[in-house]
DOSE-851768 format. One record per residue: residue number from 1; x, y, z of N, C-alpha, C in turn; residue in three letters. Coordinates in Angstrom, 1 decimal, decimal comma. Atoms other than C-alpha are relative to their C-alpha. Layout:
N
{seq:NUM; n_xx:X; n_yy:Y; n_zz:Z; ca_xx:X; ca_yy:Y; ca_zz:Z; c_xx:X; c_yy:Y; c_zz:Z; type:ALA}
...
***
This chain:
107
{seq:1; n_xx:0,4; n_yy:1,4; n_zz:-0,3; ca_xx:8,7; ca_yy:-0,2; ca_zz:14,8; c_xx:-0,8; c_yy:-0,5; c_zz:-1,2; type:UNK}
{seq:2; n_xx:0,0; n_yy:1,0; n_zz:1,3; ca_xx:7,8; ca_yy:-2,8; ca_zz:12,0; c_xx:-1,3; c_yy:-1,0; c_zz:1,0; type:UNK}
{seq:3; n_xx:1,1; n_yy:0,6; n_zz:-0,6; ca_xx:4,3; ca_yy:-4,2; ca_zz:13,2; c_xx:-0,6; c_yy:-1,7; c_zz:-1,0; type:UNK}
{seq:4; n_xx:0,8; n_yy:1,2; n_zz:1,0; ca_xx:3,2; ca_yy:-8,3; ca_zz:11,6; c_xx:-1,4; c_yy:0,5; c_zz:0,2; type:UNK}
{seq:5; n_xx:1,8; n_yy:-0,7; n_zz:0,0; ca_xx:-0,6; ca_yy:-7,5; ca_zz:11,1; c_xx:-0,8; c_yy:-1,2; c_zz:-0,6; type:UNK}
{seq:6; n_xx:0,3; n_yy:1,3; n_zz:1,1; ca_xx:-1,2; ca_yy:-10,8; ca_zz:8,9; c_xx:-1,2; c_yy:-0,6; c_zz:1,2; type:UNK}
{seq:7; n_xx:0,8; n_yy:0,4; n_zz:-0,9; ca_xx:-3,4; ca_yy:-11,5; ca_zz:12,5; c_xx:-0,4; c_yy:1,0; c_zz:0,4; type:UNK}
{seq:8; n_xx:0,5; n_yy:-1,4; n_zz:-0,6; ca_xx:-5,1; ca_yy:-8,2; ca_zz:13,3; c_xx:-0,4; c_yy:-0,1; c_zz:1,0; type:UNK}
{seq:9; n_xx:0,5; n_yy:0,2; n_zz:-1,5; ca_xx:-6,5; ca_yy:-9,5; ca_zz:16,7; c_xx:1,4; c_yy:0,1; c_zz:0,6; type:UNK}
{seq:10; n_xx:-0,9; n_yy:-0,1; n_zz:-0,9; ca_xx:-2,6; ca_yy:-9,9; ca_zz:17,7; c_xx:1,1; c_yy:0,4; c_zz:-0,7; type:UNK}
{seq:11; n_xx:-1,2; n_yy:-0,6; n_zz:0,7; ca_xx:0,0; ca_yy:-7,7; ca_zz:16,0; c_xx:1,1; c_yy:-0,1; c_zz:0,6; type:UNK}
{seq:12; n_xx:-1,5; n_yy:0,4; n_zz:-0,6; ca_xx:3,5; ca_yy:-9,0; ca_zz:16,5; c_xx:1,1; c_yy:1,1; c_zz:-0,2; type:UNK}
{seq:13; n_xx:-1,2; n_yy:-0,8; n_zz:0,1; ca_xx:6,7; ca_yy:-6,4; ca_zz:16,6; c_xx:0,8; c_yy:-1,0; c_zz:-0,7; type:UNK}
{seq:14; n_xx:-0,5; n_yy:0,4; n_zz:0,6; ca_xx:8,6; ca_yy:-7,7; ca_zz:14,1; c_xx:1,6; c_yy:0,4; c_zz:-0,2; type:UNK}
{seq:15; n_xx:-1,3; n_yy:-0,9; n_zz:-0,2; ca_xx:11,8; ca_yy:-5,0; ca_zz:14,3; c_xx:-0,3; c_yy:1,0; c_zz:0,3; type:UNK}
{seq:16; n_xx:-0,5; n_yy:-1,2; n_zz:-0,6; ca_xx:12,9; ca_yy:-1,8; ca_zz:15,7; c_xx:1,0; c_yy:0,5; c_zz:-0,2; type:UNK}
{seq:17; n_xx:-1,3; n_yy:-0,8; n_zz:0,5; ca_xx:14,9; ca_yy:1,0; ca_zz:14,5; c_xx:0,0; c_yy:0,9; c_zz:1,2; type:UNK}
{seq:18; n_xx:-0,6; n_yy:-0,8; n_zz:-0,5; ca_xx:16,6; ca_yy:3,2; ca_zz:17,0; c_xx:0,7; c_yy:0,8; c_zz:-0,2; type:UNK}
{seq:19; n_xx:-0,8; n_yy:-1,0; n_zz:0,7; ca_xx:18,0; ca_yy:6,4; ca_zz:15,6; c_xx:0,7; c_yy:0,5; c_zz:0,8; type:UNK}
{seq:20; n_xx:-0,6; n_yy:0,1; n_zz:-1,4; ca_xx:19,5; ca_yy:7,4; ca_zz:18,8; c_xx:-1,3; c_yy:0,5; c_zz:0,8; type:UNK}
{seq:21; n_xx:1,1; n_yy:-0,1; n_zz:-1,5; ca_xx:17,9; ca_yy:8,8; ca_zz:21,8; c_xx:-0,5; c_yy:1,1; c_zz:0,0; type:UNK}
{seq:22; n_xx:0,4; n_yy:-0,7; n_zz:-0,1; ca_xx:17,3; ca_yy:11,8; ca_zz:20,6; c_xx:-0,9; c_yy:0,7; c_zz:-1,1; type:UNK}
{seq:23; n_xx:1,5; n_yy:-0,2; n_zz:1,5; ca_xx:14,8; ca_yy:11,5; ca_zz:17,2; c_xx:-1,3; c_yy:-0,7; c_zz:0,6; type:UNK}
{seq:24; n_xx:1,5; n_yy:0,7; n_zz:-0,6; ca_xx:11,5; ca_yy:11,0; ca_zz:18,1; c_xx:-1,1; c_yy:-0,4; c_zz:-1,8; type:UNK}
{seq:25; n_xx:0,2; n_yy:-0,5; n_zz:1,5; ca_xx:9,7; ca_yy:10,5; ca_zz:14,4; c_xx:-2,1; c_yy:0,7; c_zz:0,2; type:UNK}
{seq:26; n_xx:1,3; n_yy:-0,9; n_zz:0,1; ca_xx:6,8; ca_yy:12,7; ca_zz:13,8; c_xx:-1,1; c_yy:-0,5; c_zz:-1,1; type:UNK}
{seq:27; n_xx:0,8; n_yy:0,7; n_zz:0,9; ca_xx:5,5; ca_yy:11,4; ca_zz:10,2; c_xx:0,8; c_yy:-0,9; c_zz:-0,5; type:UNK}
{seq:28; n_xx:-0,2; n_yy:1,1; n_zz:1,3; ca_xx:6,1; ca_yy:8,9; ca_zz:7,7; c_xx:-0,4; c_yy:-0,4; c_zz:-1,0; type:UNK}
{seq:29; n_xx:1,0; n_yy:0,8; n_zz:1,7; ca_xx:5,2; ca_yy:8,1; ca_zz:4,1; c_xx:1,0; c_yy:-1,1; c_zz:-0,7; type:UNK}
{seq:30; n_xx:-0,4; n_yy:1,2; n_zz:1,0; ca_xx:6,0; ca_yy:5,3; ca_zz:1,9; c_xx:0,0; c_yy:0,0; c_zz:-1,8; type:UNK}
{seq:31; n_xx:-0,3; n_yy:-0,5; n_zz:1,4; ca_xx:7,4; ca_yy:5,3; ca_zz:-1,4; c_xx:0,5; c_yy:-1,5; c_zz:-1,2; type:UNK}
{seq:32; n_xx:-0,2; n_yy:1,1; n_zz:0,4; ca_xx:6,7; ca_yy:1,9; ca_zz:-3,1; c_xx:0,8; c_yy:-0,5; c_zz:-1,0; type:UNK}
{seq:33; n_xx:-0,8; n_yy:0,2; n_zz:1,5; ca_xx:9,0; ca_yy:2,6; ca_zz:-6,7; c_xx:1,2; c_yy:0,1; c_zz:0,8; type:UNK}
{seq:34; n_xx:-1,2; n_yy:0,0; n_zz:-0,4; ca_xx:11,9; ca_yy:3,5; ca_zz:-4,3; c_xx:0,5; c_yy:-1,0; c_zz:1,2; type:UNK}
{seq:35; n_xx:-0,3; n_yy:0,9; n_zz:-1,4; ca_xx:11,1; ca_yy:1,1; ca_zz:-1,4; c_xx:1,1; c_yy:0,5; c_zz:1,0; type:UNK}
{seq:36; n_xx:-0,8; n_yy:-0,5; n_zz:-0,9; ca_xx:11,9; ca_yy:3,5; ca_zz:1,2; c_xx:-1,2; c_yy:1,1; c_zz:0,9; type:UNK}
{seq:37; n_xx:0,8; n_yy:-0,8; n_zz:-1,0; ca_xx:10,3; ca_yy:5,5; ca_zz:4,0; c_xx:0,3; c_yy:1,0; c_zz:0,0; type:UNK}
{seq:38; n_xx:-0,5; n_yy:-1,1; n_zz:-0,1; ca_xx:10,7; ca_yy:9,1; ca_zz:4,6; c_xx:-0,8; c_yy:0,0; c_zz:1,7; type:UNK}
{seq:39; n_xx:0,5; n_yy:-0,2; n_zz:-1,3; ca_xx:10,6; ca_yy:9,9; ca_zz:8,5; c_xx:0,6; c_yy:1,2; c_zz:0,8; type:UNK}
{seq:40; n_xx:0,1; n_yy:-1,2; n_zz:-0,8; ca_xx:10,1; ca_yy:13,4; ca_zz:10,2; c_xx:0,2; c_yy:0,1; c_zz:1,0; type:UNK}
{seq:41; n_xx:0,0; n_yy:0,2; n_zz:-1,3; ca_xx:11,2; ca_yy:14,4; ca_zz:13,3; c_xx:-0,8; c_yy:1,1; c_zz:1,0; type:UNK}
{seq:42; n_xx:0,9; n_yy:-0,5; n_zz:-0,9; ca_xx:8,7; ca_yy:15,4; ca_zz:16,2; c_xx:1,0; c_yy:1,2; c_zz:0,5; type:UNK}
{seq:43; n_xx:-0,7; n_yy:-0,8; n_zz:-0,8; ca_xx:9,8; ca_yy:18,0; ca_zz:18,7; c_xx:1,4; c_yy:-0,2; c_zz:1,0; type:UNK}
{seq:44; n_xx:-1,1; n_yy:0,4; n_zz:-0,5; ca_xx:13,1; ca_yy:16,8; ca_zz:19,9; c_xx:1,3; c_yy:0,7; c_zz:-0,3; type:UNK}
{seq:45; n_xx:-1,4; n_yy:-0,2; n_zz:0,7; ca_xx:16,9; ca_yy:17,5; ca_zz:19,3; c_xx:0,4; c_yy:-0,2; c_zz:-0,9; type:UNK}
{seq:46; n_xx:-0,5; n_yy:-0,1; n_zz:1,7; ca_xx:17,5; ca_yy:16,0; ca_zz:16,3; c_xx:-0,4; c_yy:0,5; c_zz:-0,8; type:UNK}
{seq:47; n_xx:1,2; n_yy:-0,6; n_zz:1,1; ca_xx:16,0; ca_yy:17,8; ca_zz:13,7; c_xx:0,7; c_yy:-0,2; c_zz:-1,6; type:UNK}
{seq:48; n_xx:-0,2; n_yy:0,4; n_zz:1,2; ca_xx:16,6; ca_yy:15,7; ca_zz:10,8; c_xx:-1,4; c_yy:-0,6; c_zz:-0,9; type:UNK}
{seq:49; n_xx:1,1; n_yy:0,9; n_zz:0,7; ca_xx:14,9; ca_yy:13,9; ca_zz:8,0; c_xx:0,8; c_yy:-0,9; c_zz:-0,7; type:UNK}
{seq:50; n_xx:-0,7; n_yy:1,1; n_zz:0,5; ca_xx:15,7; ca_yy:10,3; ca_zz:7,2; c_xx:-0,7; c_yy:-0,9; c_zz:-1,1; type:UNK}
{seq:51; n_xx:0,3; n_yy:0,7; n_zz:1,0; ca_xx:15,2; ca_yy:8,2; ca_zz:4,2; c_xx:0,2; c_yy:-1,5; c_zz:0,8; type:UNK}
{seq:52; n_xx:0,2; n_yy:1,3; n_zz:-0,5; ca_xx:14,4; ca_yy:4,2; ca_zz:5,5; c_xx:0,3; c_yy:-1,0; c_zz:-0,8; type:UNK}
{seq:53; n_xx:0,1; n_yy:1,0; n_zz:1,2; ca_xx:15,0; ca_yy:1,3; ca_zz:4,0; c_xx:-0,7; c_yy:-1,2; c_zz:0,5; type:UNK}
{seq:54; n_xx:0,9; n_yy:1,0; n_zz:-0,4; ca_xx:12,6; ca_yy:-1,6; ca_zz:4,4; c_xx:0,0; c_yy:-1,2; c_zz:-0,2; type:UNK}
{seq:55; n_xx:-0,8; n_yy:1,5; n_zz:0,6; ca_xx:14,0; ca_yy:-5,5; ca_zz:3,9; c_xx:-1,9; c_yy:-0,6; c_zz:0,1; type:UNK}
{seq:56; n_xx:1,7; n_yy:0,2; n_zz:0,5; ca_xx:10,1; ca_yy:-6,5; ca_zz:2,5; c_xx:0,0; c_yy:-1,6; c_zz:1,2; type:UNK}
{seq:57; n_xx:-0,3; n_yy:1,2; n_zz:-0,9; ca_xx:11,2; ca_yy:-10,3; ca_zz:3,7; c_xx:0,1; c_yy:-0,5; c_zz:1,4; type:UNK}
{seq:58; n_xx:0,1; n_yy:-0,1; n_zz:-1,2; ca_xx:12,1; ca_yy:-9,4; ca_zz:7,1; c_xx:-0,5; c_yy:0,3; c_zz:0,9; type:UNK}
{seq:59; n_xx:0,3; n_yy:-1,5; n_zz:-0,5; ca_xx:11,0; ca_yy:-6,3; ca_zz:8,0; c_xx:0,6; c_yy:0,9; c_zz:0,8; type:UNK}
{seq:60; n_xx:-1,5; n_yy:-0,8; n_zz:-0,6; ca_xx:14,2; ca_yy:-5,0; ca_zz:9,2; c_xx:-0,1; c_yy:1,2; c_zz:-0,6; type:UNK}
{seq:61; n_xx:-0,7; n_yy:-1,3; n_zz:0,1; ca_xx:14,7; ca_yy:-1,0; ca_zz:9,1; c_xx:1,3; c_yy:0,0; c_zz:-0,2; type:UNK}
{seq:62; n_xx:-1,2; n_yy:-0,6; n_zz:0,2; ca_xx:17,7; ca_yy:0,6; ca_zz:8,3; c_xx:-0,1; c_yy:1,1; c_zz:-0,6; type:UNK}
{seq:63; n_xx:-0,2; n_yy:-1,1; n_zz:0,4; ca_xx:18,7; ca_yy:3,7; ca_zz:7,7; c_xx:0,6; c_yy:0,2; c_zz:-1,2; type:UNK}
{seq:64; n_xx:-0,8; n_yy:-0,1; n_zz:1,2; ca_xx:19,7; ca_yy:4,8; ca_zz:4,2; c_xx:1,0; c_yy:0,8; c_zz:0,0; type:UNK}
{seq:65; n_xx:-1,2; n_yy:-0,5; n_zz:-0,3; ca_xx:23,1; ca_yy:5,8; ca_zz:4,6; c_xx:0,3; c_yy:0,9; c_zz:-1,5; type:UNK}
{seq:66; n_xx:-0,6; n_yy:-0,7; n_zz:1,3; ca_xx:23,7; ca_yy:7,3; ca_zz:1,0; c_xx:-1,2; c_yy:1,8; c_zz:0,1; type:UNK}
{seq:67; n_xx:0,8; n_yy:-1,1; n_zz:0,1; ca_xx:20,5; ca_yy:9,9; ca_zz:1,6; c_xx:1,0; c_yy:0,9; c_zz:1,5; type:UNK}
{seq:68; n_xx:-0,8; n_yy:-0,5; n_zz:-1,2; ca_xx:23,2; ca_yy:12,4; ca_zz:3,6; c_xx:-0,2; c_yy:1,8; c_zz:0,0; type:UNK}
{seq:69; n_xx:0,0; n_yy:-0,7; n_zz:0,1; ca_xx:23,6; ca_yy:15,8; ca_zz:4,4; c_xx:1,4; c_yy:0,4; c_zz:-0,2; type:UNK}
{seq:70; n_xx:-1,6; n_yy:-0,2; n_zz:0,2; ca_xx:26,8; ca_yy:17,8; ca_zz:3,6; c_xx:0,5; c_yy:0,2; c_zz:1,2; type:UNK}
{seq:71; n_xx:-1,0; n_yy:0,2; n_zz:-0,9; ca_xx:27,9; ca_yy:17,5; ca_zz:6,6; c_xx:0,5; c_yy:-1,4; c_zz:0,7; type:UNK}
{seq:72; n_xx:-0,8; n_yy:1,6; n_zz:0,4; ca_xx:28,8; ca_yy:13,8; ca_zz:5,8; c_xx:-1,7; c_yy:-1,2; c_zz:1,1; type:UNK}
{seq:73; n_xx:0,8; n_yy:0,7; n_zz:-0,8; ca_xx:25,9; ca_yy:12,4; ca_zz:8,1; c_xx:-1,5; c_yy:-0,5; c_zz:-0,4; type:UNK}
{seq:74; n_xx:1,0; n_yy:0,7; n_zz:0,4; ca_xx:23,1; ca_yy:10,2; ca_zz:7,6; c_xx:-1,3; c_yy:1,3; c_zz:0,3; type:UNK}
{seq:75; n_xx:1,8; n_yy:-0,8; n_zz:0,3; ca_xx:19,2; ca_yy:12,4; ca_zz:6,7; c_xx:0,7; c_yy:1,4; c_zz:-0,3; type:UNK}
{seq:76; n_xx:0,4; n_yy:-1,3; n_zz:0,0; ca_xx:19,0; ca_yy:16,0; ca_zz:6,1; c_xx:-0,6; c_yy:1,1; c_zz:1,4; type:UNK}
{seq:77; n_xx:-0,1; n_yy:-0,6; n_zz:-0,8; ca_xx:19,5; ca_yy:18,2; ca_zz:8,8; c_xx:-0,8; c_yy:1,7; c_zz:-0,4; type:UNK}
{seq:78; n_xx:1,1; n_yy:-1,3; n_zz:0,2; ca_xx:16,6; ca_yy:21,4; ca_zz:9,3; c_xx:1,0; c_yy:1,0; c_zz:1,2; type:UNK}
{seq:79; n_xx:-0,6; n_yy:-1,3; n_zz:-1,1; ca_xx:19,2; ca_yy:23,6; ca_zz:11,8; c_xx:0,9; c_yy:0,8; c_zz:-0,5; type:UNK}
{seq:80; n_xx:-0,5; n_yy:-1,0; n_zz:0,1; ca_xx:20,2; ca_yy:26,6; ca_zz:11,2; c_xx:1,0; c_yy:0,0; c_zz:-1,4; type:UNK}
{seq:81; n_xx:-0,2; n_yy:-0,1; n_zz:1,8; ca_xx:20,3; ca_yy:26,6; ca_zz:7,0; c_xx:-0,4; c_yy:1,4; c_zz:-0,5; type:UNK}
{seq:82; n_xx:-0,1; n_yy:-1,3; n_zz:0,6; ca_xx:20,3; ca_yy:29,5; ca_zz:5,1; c_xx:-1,3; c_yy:-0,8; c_zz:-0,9; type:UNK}
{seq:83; n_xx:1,3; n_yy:0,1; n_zz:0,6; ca_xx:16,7; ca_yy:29,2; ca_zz:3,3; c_xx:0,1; c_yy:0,4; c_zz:-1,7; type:UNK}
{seq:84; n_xx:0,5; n_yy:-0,4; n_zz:1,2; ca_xx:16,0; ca_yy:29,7; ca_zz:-0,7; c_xx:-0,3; c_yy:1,5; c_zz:-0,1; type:UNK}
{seq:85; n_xx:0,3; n_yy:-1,8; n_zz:0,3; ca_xx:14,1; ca_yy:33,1; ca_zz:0,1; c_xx:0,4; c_yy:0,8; c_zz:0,8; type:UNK}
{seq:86; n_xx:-1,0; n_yy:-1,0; n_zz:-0,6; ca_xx:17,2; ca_yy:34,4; ca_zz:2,1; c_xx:-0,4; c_yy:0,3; c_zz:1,7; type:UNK}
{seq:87; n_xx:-0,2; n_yy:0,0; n_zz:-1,5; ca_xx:15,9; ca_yy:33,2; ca_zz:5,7; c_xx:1,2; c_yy:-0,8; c_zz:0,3; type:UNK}
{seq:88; n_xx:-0,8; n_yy:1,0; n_zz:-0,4; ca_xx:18,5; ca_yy:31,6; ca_zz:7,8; c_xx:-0,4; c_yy:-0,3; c_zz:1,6; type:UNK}
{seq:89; n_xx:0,0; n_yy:0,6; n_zz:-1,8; ca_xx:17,6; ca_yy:29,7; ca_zz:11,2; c_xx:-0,7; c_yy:-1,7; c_zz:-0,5; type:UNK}
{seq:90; n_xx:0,1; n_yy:2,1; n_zz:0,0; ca_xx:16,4; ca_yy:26,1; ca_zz:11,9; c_xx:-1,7; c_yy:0,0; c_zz:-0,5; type:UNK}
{seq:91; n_xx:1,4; n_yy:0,0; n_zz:0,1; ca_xx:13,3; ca_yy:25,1; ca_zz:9,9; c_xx:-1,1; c_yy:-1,5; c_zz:0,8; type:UNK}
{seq:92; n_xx:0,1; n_yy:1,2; n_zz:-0,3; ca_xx:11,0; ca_yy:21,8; ca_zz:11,4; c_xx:-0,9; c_yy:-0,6; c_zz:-0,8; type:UNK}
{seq:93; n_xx:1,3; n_yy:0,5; n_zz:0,7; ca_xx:9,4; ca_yy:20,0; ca_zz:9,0; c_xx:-1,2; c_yy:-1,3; c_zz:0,6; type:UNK}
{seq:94; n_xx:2,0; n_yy:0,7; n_zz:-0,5; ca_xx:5,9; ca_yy:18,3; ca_zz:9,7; c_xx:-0,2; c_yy:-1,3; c_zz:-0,8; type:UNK}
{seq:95; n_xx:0,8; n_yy:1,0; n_zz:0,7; ca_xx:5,1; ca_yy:16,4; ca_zz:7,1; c_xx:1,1; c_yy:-0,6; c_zz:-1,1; type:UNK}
{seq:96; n_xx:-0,3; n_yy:0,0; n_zz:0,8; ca_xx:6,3; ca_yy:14,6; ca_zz:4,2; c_xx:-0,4; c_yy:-1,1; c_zz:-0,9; type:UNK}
{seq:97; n_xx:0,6; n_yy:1,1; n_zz:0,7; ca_xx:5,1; ca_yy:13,0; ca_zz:1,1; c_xx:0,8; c_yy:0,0; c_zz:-1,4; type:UNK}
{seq:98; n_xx:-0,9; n_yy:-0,3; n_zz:1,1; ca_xx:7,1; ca_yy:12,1; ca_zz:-2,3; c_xx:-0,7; c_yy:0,2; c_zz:-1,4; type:UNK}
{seq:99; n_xx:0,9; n_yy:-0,6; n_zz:1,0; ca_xx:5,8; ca_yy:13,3; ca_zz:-5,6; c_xx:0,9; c_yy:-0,3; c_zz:-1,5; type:UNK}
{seq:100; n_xx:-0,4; n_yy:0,4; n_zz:1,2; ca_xx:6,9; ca_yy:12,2; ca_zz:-9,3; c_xx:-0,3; c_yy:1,1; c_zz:-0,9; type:UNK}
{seq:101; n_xx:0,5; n_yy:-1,1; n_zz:0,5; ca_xx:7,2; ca_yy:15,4; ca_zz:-11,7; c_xx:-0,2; c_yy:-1,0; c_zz:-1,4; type:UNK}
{seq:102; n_xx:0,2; n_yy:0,8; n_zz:1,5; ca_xx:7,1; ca_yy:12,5; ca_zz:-14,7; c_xx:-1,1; c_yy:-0,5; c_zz:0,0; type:UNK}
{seq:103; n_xx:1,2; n_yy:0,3; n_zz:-0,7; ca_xx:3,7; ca_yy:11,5; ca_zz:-13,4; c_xx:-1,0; c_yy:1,0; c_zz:-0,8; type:UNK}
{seq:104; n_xx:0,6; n_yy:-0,3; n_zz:0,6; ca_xx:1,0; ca_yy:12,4; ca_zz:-15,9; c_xx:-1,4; c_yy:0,7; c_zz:1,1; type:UNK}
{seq:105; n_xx:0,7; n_yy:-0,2; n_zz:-0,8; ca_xx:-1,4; ca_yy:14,6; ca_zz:-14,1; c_xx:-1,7; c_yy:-0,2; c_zz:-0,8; type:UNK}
{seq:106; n_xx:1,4; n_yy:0,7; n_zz:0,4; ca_xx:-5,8; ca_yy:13,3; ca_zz:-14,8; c_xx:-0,7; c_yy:1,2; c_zz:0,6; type:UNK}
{seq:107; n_xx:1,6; n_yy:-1,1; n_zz:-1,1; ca_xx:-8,0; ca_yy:16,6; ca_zz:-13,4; c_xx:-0,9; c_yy:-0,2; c_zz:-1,1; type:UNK}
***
């Protein structure tokens, strides 16, 4: 859901994405250079992760259809993958934030 806030005493619903009936979204971060959401899924059935897209103008969602898994379908699917350090079952991810490795690091 896509909240107007421009009046913080009365926040208007502006749009609504419905992924179907069976993603519930868990987190979300925002990724201002790619203008796109990343959204986690709670404890539900679907156990994907979708990339957003955000019409600044309207505030229409949409799903980014090109971020797919190989099995031709819209997000990245956590069930029952064969893992990097040679587990294989469904993993759920929690969180997610995006990170720049060309990004000069300041400690």
């Amino acid at each position: 859901m896509v909240l107007d806030i421009a009046d913080g005493a009365h926040p208007k619903e502006v749009s609504r994405l419905t992924i179907d009936g069976k993603f519930g979204s868990h987190w979300t971060a925002w990724d201002p250079q790619i203008q796109r959401l990343v959204a986690t899924p709670s404890l539900g059935e679907n156990n994907r992760v979708f990339l957003l897209k955000l019409d600044a103008d309207t505030g229409a969602l949409a799903i980014d259809a090109a971020f797919r898994d190989a099995d031709g379908k819209a997000g990245i699917s956590f069930d029952q993958r064969r893992w990097p350090h040679d587990w294989t079952g469904t993993g759920l991810p929690h969180g997610a934030v995006f990170s720049r490795a060309d990004v000069e690091r300041k400690d």
